[in-house]
C-alpha positions, 0 to 999 in steps of 0.5 A: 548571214550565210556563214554555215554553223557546225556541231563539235562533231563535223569540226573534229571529222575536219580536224581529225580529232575527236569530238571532246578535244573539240569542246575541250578547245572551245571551252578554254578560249583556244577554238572560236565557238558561238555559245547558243543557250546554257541549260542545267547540265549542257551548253549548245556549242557550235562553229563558224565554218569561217572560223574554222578554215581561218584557223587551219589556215593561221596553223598551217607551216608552209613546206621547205625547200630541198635544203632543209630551209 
C-alpha cells in the first residue's frame, strides 16, 4: 500500500479552502476520507491522495473554444 495519506489541512492548501470546509466535506459524504479512530470529542480524518486527484480530475471542465463552445 503506497498510497499517501493526507491531513484535512494539506487537502484544503491543495484546493485552496480552509481546513473546516474540508472536513465539512468529509463529514457530509461529499469528500473520500478514511476515518482512522473516534475519540471523546475528535474523530482523526484523513485522505487518500488517489482520492483527492481523482476528484480534481472528475470536477475539472474542459476549456471552450474561441466560439464560446
Amino acid at each position: 500500500m503506497s498510497d499517501a495519506l493526507l491531513t484535512s489541512e494539506q487537502v484544503a492548501s491543495m484546493l485552496q479552502v480552509k481546513p473546516q470546509t474540508v472536513r465539512d466535506a468529509a463529514w457530509r459524504g461529499k469528500l473520500p476520507c478514511v476515518r482512522l479512530w473516534s475519540g471523546k470529542k475528535k474523530t482523526l480524518l484523513r485522505f487518500k491522495a488517489e482520492d483527492i486527484a481523482s476528484l480534481i480530475d472528475s470536477r475539472t471542465v474542459p476549456a471552450r473554444d474561441d466560439r464560446g463552445r
